[in-house]
C-alpha positions in Angstrom: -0.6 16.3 13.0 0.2 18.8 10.3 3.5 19.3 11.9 4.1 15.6 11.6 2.4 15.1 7.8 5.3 18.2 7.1 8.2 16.9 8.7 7.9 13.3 6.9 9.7 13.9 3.3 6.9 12.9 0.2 9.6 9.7 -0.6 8.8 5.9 -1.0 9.0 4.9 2.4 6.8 7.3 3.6 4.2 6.6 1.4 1.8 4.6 3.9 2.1 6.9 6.7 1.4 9.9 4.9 -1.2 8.4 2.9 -3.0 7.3 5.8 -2.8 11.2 7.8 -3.6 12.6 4.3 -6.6 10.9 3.9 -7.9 11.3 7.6 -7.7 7.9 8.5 -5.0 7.7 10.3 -4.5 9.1 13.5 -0.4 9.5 14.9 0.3 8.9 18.8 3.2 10.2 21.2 4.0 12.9 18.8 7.3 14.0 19.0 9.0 16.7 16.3 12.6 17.3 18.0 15.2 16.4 18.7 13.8 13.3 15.9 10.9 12.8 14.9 9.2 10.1 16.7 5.4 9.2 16.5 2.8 5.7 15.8 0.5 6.3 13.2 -2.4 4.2 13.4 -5.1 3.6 10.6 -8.1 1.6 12.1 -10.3 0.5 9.2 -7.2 -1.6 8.0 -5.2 -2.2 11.3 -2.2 -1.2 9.5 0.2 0.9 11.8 3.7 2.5 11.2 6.5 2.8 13.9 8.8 6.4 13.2 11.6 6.9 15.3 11.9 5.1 18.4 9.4 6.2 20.3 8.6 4.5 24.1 8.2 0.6 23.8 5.0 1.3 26.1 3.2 3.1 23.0 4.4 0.6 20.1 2.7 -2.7 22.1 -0.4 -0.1 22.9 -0.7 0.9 19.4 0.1 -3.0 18.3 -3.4 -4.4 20.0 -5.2 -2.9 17.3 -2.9 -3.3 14.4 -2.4 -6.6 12.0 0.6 -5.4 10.4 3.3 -2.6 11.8 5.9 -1.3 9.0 9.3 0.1 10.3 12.3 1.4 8.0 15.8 -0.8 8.5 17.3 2.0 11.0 14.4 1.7 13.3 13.9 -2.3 13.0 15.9 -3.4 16.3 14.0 -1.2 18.4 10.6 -2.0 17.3 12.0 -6.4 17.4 12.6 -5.2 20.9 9.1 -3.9 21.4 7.2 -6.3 19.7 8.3 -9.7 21.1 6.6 -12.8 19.5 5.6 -10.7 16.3 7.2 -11.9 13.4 9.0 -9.7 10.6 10.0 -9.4 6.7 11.6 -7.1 4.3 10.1 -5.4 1.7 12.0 -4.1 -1.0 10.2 -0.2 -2.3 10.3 0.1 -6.7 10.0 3.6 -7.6 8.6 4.2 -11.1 9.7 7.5 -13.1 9.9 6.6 -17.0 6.0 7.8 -17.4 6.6 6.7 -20.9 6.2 3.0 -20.8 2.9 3.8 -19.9 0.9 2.4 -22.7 -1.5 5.5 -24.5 -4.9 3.4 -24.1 -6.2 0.2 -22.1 -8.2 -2.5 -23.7 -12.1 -1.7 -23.4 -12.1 -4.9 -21.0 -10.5 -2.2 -18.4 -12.9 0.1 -16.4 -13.7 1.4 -12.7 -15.1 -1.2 -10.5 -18.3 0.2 -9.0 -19.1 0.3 -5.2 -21.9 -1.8 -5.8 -20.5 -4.6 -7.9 -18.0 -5.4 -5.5 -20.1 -8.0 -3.5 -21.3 -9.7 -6.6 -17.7 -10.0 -8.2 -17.6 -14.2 -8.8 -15.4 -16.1 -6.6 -14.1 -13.2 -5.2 -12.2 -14.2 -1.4 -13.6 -13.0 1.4 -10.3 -11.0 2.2 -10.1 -9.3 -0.9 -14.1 -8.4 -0.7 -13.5 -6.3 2.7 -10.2 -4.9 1.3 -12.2 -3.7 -1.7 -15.3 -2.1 0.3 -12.9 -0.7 2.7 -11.4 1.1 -0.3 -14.5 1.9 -1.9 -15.9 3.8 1.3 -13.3 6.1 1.2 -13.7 7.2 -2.1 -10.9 5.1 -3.6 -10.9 4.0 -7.3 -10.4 0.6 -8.2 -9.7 -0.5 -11.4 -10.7 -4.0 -12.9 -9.9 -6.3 -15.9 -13.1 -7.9 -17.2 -13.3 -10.9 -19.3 -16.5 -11.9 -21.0 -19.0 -10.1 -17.8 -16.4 -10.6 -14.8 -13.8 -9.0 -13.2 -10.6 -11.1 -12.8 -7.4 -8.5 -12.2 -7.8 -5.3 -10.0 -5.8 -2.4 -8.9 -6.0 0.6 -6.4 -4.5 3.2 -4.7 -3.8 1.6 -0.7 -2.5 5.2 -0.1 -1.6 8.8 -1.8 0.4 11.6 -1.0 0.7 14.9 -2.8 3.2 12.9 -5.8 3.0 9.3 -5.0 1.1 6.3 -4.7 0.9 3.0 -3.6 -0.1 0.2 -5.4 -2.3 -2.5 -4.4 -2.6 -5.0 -7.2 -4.2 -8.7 -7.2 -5.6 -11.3 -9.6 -8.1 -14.1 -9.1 -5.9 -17.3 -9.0 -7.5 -19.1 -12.0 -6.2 -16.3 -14.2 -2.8 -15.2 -13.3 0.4 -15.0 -15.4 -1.7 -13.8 -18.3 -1.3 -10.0 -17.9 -4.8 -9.0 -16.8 -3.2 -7.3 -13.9 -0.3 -5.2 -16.2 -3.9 -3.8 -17.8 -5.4 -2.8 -14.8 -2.1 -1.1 -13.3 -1.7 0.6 -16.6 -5.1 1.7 -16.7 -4.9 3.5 -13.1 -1.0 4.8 -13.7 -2.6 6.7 -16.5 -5.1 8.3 -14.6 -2.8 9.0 -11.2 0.1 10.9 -13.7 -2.6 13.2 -14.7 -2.9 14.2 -11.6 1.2 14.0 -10.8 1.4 11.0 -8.9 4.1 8.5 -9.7 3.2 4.9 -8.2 5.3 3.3 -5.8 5.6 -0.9 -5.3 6.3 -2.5 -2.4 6.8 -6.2 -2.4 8.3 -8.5 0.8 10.6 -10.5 0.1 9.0 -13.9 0.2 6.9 -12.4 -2.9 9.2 -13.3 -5.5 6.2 -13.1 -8.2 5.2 -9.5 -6.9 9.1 -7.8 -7.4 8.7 -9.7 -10.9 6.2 -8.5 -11.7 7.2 -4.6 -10.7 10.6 -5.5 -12.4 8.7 -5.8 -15.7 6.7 -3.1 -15.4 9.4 -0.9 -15.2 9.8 -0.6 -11.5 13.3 -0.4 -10.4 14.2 -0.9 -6.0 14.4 2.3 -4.6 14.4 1.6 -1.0 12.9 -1.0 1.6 10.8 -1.4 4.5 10.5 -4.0 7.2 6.5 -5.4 7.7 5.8 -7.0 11.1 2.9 -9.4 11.6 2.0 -11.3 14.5 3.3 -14.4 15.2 1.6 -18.1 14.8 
């Protein structure tokens, strides 16, 4: 797997899929280094997988009975449409972010770590969100949270890290929204992730118009893109 982790360049696209064998909980099937790299990379706990390279139809619908979502970059996305026939599929543009200095100096004392055991009692908190969170929590991943008055409405986290980068999970309870809660929380963590030389990385699909607005004002700018397949309804 190291071989693999090596021969994957630390770059935007690879951000999942080195994240996830970084971090031990991914696992990559029908491993091939030569003549191009070819390999599924599986990561139970969230049932995301990644396709690289074309490998062997066989694997990709194998690996797909245990994934939700399946990400592919735009050279590989006919060959994994082939393999995957009823799933459905989106583009998703990739914002890289390098001018550290928009980075405000300090965050609003409403902005703090979310702890483990506050998660469950967060208030109207969806159900979705509350796994994503606990899955994140149990493997040692920070999560950052706007408060206002005693409860968290905006949060942000890491969904995967390689030795520079990072990827940014970001969400805000619907009744605030639009009111920058979640530009504090994403501040917040950036901060602490560049002290440790890791520049985040935002992926939006394309049907999220309000998420590549959002990265656009931040200070994201498109870097590259990824296709996300789901299965179909």
């Amino acid at each position: 797997m190291d071989s693999f982790i090596t021969a994957l360049p630390d770059i935007p696209r690879w951000v999942e899929v080195r994240g996830m064998l970084l971090a031990g909980r991914g696992h990559v099937y029908g491993v091939e280094l030569a003549p191009v790299l070819t390999g599924v990379v599986l990561q139970p706990d969230t049932k995301l997988a990644a396709v690289v390279g074309q490998p062997a139809f066989e694997l990709i619908r194998e690996i797909a009975q245990s994934a939700d979502e399946i990400l592919a970059v735009p050279e590989n996305v006919e060959w994994v449409t082939q393999a995957l026939p009823g799933w459905a599929s989106e583009s998703a543009t990739l914002h890289g972010f390098s001018d550290l200095n928009r980075l405000l100096e300090s965050s609003p004392e409403s902005v703090r770590l979310l702890k483990p055991e506050e998660i469950s009692t967060v208030p109207d908190l969806p159900i979705a969100l509350q796994e994503e969170f606990e899955i994140a929590s149990r493997a040692g991943t920070p999560i950052a949270a706007t408060w206002l008055a005693d409860r968290p409405v905006a949060f942000c986290y890491a969904g995967a890290v390689t030795e520079t980068l990072w990827d940014v999970a970001i969400d805000t309870l619907s009744p605030y929204r639009r009111r920058g809660y979640a530009t504090q929380c994403f501040q917040y963590l950036a901060r602490r992730m560049a002290q440790e030389g890791k520049q985040p990385v935002w992926g939006a699909v394309k049907s999220n118009l309000a998420s590549a607005q959002l990265a656009t004002k931040l200070g994201f700018a498109a870097v590259d893109s990824l296709f996300v397949y789901s299965r179909g309804t």
